[in-house]
C-alpha positions, 0 to 999 in steps of 0.5 A: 500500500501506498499512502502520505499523510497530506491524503489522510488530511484531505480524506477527513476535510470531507465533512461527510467523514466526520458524519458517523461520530455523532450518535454512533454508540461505539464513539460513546462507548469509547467516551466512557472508557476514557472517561474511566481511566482518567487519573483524578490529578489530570486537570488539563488536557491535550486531545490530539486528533479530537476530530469534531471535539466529541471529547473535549465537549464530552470532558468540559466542566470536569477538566480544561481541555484543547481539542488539536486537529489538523482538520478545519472541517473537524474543528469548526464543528466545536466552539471549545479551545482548539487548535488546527495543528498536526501531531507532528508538530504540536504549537505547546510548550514541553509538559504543557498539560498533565494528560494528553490524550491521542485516539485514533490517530497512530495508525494514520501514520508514516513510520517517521510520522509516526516517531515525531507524533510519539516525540510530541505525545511525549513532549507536551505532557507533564505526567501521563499519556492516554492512547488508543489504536485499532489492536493488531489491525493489518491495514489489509483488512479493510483494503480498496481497491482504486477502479482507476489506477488500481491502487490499494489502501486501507479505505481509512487510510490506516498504515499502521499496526499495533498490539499493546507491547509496540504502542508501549515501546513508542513511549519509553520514558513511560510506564504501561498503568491501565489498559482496556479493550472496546469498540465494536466486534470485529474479527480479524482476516487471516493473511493468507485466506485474505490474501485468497480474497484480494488475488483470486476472488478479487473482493476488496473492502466490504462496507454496509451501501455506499464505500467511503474512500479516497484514493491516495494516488489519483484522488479518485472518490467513486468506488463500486457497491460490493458485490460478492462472489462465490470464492469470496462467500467460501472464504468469508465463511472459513474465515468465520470459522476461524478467526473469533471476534474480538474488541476493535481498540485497545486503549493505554495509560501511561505515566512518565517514569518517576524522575523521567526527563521531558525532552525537546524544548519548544 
């Protein structure tokens, strides 16, 4: 798969991407994890990557809060403190806030991305760090296929994947306190009966109606309705077999080791 992160950005200008996090009972069941492993002496926060501010707006009245986002659409979509920035290079002072939360945002990243965004995290916190991430996606999974230039990519353009002792060692001035698991069952594909899908039924991404996706390479937004097929029932069913469902996120607290250095001055 080939992707940048300039083509993440314009996928979620889309306001049409933003749509599936109001009312959506996974996004507030996410709201209530985080929510509970909130440690009470984080006063002020950081969420970057908050999207429309589901959580900042969730968190207000509790803690003082910025959402950080380097989406205009997202961000006009709240009137709380914000901030249009990349996590990348976040616009704070080194330990800025007592917690900065990140949700979703680490597996939209190149791997040198994916470094600096783990640097800031750690930068801009003073004591802790709250991340989630899809757990041991393969970006695969919910893969397009571009009618036009024949690209392939994950339809959220997820480039990353992640188990709990790779999100650890990304933050090693850090120690692993709490850990949870949520969202929606989902049940992950075998490599190789995937692998069956994508060359020899030549099935991509199956999505309920109308596909969402943005293809990387030419820009291309129009992407056929899925129609299966006999090879592809065969292997989505020995693929149910298989692979059981499980929690779609996992979700970390970290606290900065004690007497643990904050690098990077700002």
């Amino acid at each position: 798969m080939r992707s940048d992160p300039s083509d993440s950005a314009a996928l979620f200008e889309d306001a049409a991407s933003w749509q599936a996090y109001e009312s959506n009972p996974y996004i507030e069941e996410r709201t209530r994890i985080v929510r509970s492993m909130l440690p009470a002496g984080a006063q002020t926060f950081l969420d970057v990557g908050c999207g429309n501010g589901i959580l900042v707006r969730a968190l207000s009245g509790e803690r003082a809060g910025i959402g950080v986002d380097p989406s205009l659409t997202a961000l006009r979509a709240f009137e709380h403190p914000r901030a249009c920035a990349r996590g990348e290079r976040l616009p704070f002072r080194k330990a800025a806030v007592d917690l900065v939360i990140c949700l979703e945002v680490l597996e939209h990243l190149t791997t040198e991305g994916l470094l600096a965004c783990a640097s800031e995290l750690s930068r801009t916190t003073r004591r802790w760090l709250l991340v989630a991430t899809p757990e041991d996606e393969n970006p695969l999974r919910n893969a397009l296929r571009c009618p036009i230039c024949g690209t392939v990519f994950n339809r959220s353009h997820h480039m990353q994947r992640f188990d709990r002792d790779r999100l650890v060692r990304l933050f090693p001035g850090f120690e692993l306190r709490l850990l949870r698991r949520g969202g929606q069952p989902v049940r992950a594909y075998r490599a190789w009966l995937l692998w069956l899908r994508h060359h020899l039924a030549r099935r991509y991404y199956r999505g309920p109606g109308e596909t969402h996706g943005l293809c990387p390479r030419c820009g291309n937004r129009e992407f056929p309705r899925f129609r299966s097929n006999l090879r592809s029932v065969l292997l989505d069913a020995m693929n149910r077999i298989l692979s059981p469902r499980r929690p779609y996120w996992i979700l970390l607290l970290l606290e900065r080791r004690s007497g643990g250095s904050i690098g990077g001055d700002r």
